[in-house]
VOGU-3710 file (C-alpha; in Angstrom, 3 decimals, decimal comma):
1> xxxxxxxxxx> 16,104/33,928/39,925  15,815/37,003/37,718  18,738/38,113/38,787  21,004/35,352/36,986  18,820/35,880/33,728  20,144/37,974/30,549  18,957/41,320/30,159  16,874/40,432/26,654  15,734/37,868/28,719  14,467/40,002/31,761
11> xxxxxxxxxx> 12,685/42,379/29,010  10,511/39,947/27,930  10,155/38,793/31,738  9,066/42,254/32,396  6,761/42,644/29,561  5,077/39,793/29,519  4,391/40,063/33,169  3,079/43,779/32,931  1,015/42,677/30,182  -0,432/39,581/32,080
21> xxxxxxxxxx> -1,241/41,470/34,983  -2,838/44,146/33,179  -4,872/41,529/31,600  -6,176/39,677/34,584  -6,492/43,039/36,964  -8,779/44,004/34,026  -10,761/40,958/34,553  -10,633/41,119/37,928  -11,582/44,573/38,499  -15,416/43,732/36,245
31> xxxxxxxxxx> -16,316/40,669/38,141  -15,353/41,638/41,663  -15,283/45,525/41,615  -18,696/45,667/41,592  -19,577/43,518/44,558  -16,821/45,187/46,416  -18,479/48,438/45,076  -21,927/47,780/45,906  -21,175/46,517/49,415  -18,819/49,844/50,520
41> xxxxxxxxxx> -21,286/52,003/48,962  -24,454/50,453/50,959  -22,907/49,931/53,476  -21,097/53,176/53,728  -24,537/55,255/52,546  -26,778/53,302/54,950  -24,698/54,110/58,129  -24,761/58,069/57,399  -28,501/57,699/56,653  -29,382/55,227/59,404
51> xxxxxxxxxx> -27,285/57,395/61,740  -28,165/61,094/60,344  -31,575/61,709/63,001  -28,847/60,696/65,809  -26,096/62,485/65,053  -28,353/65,576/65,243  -29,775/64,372/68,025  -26,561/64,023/69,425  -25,094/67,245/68,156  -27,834/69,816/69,290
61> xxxxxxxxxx> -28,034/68,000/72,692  -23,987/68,577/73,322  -24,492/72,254/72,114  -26,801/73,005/74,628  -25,252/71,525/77,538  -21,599/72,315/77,060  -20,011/74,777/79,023  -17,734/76,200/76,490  -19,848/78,701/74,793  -21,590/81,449/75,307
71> xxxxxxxxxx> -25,380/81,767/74,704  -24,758/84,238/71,861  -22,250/81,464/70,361  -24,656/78,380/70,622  -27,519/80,102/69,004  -25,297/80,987/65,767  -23,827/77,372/65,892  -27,543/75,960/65,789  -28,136/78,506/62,918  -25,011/76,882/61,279
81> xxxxxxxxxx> -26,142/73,747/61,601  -28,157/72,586/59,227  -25,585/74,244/56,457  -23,098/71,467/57,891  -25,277/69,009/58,280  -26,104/69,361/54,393  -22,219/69,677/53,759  -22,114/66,151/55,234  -24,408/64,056/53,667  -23,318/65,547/49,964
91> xxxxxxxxxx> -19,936/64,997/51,074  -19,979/61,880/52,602  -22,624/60,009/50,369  -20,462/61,598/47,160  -16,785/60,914/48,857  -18,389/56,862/49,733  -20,130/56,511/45,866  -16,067/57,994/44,694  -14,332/55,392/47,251  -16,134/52,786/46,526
101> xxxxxxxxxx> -15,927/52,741/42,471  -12,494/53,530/43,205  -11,455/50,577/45,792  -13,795/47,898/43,741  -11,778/49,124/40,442  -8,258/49,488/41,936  -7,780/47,368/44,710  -8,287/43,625/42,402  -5,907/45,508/39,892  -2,932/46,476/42,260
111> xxxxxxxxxx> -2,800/43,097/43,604  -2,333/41,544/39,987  0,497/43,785/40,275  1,355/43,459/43,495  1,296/39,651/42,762  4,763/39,516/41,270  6,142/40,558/43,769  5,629/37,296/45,602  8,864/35,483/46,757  7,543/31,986/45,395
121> xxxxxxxxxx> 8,773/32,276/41,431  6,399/29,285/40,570  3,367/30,912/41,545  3,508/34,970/40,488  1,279/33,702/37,793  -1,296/31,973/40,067  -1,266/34,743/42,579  -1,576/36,977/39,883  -4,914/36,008/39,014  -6,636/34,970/42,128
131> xxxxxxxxxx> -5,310/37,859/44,468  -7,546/40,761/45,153  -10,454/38,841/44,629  -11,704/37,663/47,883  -9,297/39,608/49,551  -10,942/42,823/48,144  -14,845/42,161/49,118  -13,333/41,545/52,558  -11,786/44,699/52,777  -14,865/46,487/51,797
141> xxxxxxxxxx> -16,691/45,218/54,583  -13,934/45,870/56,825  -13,937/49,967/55,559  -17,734/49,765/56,237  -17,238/48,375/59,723  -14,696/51,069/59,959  -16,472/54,034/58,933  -19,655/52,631/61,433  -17,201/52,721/64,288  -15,800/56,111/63,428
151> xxxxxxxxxx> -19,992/57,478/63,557  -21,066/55,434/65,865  -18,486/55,461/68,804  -15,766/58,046/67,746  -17,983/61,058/67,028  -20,084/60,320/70,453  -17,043/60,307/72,004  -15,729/63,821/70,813  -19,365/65,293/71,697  -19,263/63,533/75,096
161> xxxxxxxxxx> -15,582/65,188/76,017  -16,960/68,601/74,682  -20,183/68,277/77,129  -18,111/67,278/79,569  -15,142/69,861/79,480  -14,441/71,051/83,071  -16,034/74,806/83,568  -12,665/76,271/84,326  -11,622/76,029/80,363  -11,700/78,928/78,586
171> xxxxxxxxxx> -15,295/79,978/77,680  -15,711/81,040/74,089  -17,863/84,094/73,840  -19,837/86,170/70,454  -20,677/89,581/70,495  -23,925/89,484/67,901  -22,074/92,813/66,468  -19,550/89,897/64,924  -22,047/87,649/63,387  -22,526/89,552/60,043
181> xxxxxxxxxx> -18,848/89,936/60,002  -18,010/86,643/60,147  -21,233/85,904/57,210  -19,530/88,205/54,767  -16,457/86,784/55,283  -17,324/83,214/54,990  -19,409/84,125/51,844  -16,573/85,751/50,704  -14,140/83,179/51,240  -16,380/80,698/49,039
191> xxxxxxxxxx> -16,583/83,498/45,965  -13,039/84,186/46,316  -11,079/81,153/47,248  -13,329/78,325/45,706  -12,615/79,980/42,222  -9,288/80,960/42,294  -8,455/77,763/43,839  -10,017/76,032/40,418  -8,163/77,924/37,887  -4,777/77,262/39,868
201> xxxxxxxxxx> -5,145/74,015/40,486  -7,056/73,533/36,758  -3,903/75,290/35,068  -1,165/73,946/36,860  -2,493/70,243/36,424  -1,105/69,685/33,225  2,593/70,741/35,176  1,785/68,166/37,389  0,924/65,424/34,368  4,105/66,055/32,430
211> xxxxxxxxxx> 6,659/66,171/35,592  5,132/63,164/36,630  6,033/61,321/33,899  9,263/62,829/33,592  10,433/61,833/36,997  8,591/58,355/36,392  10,388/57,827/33,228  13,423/58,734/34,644  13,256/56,439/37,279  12,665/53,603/34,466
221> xxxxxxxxxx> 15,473/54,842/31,907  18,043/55,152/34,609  16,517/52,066/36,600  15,911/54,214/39,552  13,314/54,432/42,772  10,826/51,686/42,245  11,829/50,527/38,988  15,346/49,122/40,914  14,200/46,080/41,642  13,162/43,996/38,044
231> xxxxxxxxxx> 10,096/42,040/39,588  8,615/45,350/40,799  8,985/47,036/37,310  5,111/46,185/36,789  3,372/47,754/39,424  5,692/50,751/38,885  4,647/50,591/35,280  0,912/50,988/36,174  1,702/53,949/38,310  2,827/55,563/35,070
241> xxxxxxxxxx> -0,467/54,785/33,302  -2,613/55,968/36,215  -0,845/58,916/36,875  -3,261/60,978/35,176  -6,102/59,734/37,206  -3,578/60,865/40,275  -3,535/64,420/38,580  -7,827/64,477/38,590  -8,117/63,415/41,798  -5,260/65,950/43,487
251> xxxxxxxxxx> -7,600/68,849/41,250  -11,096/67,415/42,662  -9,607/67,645/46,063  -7,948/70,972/45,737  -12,085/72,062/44,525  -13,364/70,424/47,638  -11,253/71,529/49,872  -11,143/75,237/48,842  -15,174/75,292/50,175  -13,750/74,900/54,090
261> xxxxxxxxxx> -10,709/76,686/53,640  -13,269/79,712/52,291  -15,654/79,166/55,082  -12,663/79,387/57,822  -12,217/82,978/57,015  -15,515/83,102/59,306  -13,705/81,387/62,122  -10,458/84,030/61,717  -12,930/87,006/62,101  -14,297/85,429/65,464
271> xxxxxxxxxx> -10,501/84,662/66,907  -9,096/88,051/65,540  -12,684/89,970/66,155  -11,834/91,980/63,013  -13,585/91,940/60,097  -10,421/92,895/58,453  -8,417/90,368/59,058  -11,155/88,027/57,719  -10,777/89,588/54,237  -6,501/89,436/54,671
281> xxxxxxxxxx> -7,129/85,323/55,600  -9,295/84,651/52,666  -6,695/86,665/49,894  -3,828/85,432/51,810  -4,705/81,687/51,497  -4,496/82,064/47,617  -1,150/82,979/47,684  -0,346/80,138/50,045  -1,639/77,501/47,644  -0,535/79,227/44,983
291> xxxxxxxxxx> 2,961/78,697/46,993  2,358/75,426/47,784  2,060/74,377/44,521  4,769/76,143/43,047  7,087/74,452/45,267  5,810/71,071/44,695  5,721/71,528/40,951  9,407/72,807/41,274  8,159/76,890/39,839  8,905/79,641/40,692
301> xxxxxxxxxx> 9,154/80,274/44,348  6,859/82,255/45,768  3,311/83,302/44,651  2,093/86,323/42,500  -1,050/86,923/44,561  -0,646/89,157/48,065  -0,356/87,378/50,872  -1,490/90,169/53,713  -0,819/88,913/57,511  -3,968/87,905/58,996
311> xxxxxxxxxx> -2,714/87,558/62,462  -2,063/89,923/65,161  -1,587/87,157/67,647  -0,679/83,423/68,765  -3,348/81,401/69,975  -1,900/79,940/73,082  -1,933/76,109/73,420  -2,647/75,280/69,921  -0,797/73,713/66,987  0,529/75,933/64,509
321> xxxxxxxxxx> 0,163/74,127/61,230  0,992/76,455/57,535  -0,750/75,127/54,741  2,157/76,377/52,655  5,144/75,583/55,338  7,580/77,188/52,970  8,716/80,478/54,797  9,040/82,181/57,683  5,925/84,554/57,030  3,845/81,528/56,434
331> xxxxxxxxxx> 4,709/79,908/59,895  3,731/83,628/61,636  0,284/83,552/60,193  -0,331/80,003/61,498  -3,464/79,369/62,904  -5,103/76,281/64,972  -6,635/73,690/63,073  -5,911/74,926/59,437  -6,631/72,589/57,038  -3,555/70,638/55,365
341> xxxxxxxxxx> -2,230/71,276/52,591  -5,130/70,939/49,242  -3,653/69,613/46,494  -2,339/66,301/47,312  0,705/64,587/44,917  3,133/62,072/45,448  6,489/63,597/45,516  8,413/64,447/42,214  11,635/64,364/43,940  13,186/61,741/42,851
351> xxxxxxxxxx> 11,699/57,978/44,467  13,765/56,391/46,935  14,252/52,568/46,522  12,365/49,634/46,783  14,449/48,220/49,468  14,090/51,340/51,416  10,558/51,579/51,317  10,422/47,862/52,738  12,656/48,982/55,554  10,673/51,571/56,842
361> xxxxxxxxxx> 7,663/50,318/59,355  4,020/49,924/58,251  1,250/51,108/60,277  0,184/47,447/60,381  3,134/46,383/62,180  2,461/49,189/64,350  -0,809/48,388/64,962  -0,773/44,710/65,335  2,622/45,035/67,684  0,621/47,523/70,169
371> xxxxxxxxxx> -2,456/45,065/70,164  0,006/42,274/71,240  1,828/44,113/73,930  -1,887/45,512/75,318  -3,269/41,694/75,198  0,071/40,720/77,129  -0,710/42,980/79,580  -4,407/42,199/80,006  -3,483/38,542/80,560  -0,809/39,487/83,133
381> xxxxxxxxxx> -3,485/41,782/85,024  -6,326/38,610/84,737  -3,425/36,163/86,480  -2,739/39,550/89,231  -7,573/39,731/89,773  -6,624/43,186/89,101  -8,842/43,365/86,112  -11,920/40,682/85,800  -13,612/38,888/83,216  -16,683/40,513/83,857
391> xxxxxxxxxx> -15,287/43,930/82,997  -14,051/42,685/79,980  -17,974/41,492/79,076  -19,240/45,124/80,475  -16,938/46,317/77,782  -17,909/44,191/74,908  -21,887/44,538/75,381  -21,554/47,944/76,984  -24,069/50,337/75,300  -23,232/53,549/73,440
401> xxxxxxxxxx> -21,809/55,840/76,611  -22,007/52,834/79,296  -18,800/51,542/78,475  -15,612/50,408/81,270  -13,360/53,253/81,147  -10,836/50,863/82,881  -10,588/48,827/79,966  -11,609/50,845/77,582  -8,852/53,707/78,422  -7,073/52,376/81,241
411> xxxxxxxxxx> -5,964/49,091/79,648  -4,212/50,329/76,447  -2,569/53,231/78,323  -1,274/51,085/80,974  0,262/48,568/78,185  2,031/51,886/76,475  3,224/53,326/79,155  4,752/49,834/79,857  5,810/50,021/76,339  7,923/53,082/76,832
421> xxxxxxxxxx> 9,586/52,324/80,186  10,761/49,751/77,801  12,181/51,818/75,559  13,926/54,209/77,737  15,461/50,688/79,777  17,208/49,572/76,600  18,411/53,411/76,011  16,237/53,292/72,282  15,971/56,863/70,592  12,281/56,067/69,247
431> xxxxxxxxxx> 9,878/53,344/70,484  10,919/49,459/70,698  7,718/47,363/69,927  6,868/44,180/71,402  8,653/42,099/68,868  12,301/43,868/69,358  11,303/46,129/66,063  12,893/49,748/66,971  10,514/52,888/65,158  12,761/56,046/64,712
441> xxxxxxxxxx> 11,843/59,722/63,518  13,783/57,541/60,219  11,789/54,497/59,334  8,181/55,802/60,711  5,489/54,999/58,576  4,737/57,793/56,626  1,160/58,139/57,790  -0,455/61,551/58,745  -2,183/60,038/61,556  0,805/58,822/62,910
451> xxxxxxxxxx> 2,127/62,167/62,256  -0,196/63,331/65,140  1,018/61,211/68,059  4,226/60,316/67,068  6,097/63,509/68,170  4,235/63,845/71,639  4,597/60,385/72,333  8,435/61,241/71,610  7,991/64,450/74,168  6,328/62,436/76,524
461> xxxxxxxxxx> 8,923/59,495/76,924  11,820/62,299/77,150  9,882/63,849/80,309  9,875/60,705/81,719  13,546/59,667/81,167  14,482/62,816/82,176  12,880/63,120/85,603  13,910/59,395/86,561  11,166/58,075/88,258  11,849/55,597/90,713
471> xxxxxxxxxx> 10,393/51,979/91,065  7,329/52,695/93,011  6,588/56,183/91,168  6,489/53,864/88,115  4,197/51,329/90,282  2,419/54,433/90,916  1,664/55,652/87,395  0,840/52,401/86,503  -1,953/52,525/88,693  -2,969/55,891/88,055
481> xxxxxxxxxx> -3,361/54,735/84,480  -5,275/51,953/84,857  -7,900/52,904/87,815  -7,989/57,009/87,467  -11,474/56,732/86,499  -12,086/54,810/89,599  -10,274/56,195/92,907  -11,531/53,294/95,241  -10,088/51,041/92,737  -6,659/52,609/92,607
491> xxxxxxxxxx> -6,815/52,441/96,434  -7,440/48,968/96,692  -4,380/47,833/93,882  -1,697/46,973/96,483  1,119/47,327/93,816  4,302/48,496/95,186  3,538/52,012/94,417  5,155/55,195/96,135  3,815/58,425/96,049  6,090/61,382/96,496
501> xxxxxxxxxx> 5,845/63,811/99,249  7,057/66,309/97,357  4,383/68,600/95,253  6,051/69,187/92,531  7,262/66,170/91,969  3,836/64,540/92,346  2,633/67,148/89,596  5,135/65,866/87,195  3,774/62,315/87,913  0,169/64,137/87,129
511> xxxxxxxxxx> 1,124/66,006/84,426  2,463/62,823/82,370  -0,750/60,443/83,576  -3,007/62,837/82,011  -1,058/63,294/79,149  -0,809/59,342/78,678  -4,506/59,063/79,032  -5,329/62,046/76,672  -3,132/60,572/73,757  -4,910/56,831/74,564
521> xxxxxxxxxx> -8,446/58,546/74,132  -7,765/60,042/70,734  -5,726/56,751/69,451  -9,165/55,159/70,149  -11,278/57,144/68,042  -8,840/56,194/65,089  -10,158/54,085/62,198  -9,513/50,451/62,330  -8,278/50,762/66,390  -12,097/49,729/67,681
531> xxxxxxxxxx> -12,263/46,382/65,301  -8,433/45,742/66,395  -9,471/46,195/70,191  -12,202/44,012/70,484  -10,565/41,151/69,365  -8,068/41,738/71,857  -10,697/42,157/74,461  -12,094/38,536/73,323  -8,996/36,958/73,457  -8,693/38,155/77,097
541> xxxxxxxxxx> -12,414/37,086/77,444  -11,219/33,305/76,121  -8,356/33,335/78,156  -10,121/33,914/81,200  -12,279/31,093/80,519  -11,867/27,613/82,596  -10,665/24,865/80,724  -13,283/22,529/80,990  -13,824/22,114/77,291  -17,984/21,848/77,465
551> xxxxxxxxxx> -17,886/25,561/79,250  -15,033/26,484/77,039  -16,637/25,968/73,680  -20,577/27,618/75,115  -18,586/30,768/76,291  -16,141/31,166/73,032  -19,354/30,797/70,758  -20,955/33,375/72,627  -18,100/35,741/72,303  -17,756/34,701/68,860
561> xx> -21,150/36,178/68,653  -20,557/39,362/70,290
//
């Protein structure tokens, strides 16, 4: 419709809209941002207190019974404890009291925004006013149920697979001559870094405020990026206004983040087992942010600070992740589990369009697709007996340790793998999703989670097309899959399934199950996967359920329940 207007016309359109929706996000934002507030910030605040005695429970239980470290190693964690533990609450009580004032504000705004958007012409107005306002105390209580699973279930999980690491891995050892090494260090990294990472970040914030602008007003002179489209010309408009609010933030988190970065230099000391290379981490990460800026802020390349190696060897079997990426030196003094980069901005290149940010994939899609195909799958296994209902209840109810690794692990990685047989079949270069819906290294969501899985997900499926397994070795990892935690199990599955006689073929079959089932344990510690999971594991539940309707209403409310 806009489209066919006059351009005096679609001014005033434009305008008026922003204005409108400035108006009634306003209004929105004080009479539901506060319930939406109130509720993430409870809720949020009274899982980290309600759960703090456990977790150190938990914690100081899995230190002493792992087989990782040394004696010498365990007693200076414990000593290091209750430093972390403090680092937590402040953190996460300050980062939930931040989130939530932030969501309760935001979130009713944006969608008075977002509202115009909305294919039906009639009704922008309508939706303008009454989105994000329901709609936004729901999603608070979904980021609290969220953030319970992630403390409740994920973090037991991670202590559980520590405890229970094989005591063939590599055992990590501490000479006590190291210990005041790696104090000084780590003090020094926090009256070093934590400043310095301040001023830069303090002074080159108002670089980041004017270039900002000037690629956002860019975009709107020359009717570029997301001001292309005319009815997205609002919410695009409020991005300019809240820019500076972007520029805060990315400074806050640059402070914040400097604290870890500063305390790593402890970590470098006890990998290198050099005191020296310590104090070369903690001046050389200056320079890096001071490089990672500079490119992002389009400055001068490089960084005026020294950036001394701190490495005098690759850790084997680790990522190498640069906080700066930028050159060559910067990939060489990679370490394992660096943080990311520290001073988070949109890009000031310039925007690409509207229509090609609706092409790429959401995570949703991603998300809800992969629920689909593993709830497909669970059916087909209830019609097969292979799985029953009853370990689909186990699952449900199961208590905090007690739950059916079958379904629990086995399930979902038996659905992906069936997901990427599918894939290779049709010859796809990424993954095909349930619907038909391709996802490419080009229209991924641009998600750092994603980021994680997405590339050996990509390895993994080019092993497997590459080796071309045969019928029954792809009966046979099917089963491995789905019953490895239970070897009777697997025996009993009468599926077709071949296992070769040669051994190095059956250790490529090995060698992709366990990588399958590693990637499926750490997509279920992911936020939002639990709540996503269960409902699929009560839809099985329902599904399973005879059809008288007296017996099928009793069971569904008690699932409901559940």
């Amino acid at each position: 419709m806009l489209n066919v207007l006059p351009d005096w016309l679609k001014i005033i359109y434009v305008v008026f809209a922003f204005c409108s929706a400035l108006f009634f996000g306003a209004l929105k934002s004080v009479l539901v941002g506060p319930i939406a507030a109130l509720i993430l910030i409870t809720g949020n605040v009274g899982v980290i207190l309600a759960l703090f005695p456990t977790h150190v429970a938990w914690t100081v239980y899995t230190l002493i019974k792992t087989n990782r470290f040394d004696f010498p190693l365990k007693v200076a964690f414990l000593f290091g404890l209750p430093a972390l533990f403090g680092l937590w609450l402040g953190l996460s009580i300050g980062g939930s009291v931040l989130v939530g004032i932030g969501y309760g504000f935001f979130a009713p705004w944006i969608s008075s925004f977002e509202a115009f958007r909305h294919e039906d012409e009639s009704n922008k107005f309508f939706h303008s006013l009454v989105d994000g306002t329901w709609g936004t105390i729901k999603g608070s209580c979904t980021v609290v149920r969220d953030f319970a699973d992630i403390c409740y279930h994920s973090y037991p999980l991670y202590l559980k697979e520590l405890r229970e690491s094989p005591s063939s891995d590599e055992l990590r050892t501490l000479r006590f001559i190291h210990v005041p090494a790696c104090i000084i260090v780590g003090l020094l990294g926090l009256i070093v870094d934590v400043p310095l990472y301040t001023a830069i970040a303090v002074v080159k914030s108002p670089y980041m405020l004017f270039k900002g602008w000037q690629r956002l007003i860019h975009d709107l002179v020359s009717r570029e990026g997301p001001f292309l489209e005319t009815a997205c010309i609002p919410i695009a408009g409020l991005t300019i206004l809240v820019w500076p609010i972007v520029v805060i933030g990315s400074v806050m988190m640059a402070i914040v983040s400097s604290m870890f970065i500063g305390l790593y230099g402890s970590a470098v000391v006890y990998q290198e087992r050099s005191f020296k290379r310590g104090v070369s981490y903690v001046i050389a990460m200056v320079a890096e942010f001071d490089e990672y800026t500079n490119d992002w802020l389009y400055l001068r390349e490089g960084s005026v600070f020294p950036k001394p190696k701190y490495r005098k060897k690759r850790i084997p079997h680790s990522p190498e992740i640069s906080v700066g990426g930028r050159s060559s030196e910067a990939k060489h003094n990679a370490f394992p589990m660096q943080p990311p980069p520290v001073m988070l901005m949109p890009s000031l290149s310039s925007s690409r369009s509207v229509r090609e940010v609706i092409r790429e994939v959401k995570m949703v899609q991603v998300w809800e697709n992969l629920m689909q195909s593993c709830e497909m799958a669970g059916k087909e296994l209830l019609d097969a007996n292979v799985i029953t209902p009853r370990e689909l209840y186990d699952w449900l109810n199961a208590k905090k340790g007690n739950e059916s690794a079958i379904v629990g692990i086995g399930l979902p990685c038996y659905s992906f793998f069936q997901n990427l047989m599918r894939s290779i079949k049709v010859g796809s270069e990424g993954l095909v999703l349930l619907d038909g819906l391709e996802i490419t290294h080009l229209n991924r969501p641009q998600d750092r989670l994603l980021d994680w899985f997405f590339h050996p997900i990509m390895v993994i499926k080019e092993q497997i097309r590459v080796i071309q397994l045969t019928e029954g070795e792809i009966r046979y990892l099917e089963k491995v899959m789905l019953f490895g935690s239970d070897p009777q199990r697997m025996q009993a599955w009468d599926n077709g399934s071949f296992v070769p006689d040669d051994a190095l073929r059956a250790a490529q079959l090995q060698g992709i199950s366990r990588r399958m089932i590693g990637l499926t344990r750490g997509a279920s510690k992911l936020p939002t996967y639990r709540r996503k999971f269960r409902h699929v594991i009560k839809n099985l539940i329902i599904y399973s359920i005879p059809s008288d309707d007296a017996t099928r209403s009793m069971s569904m409310r008690s699932v409901a329940s559940v």
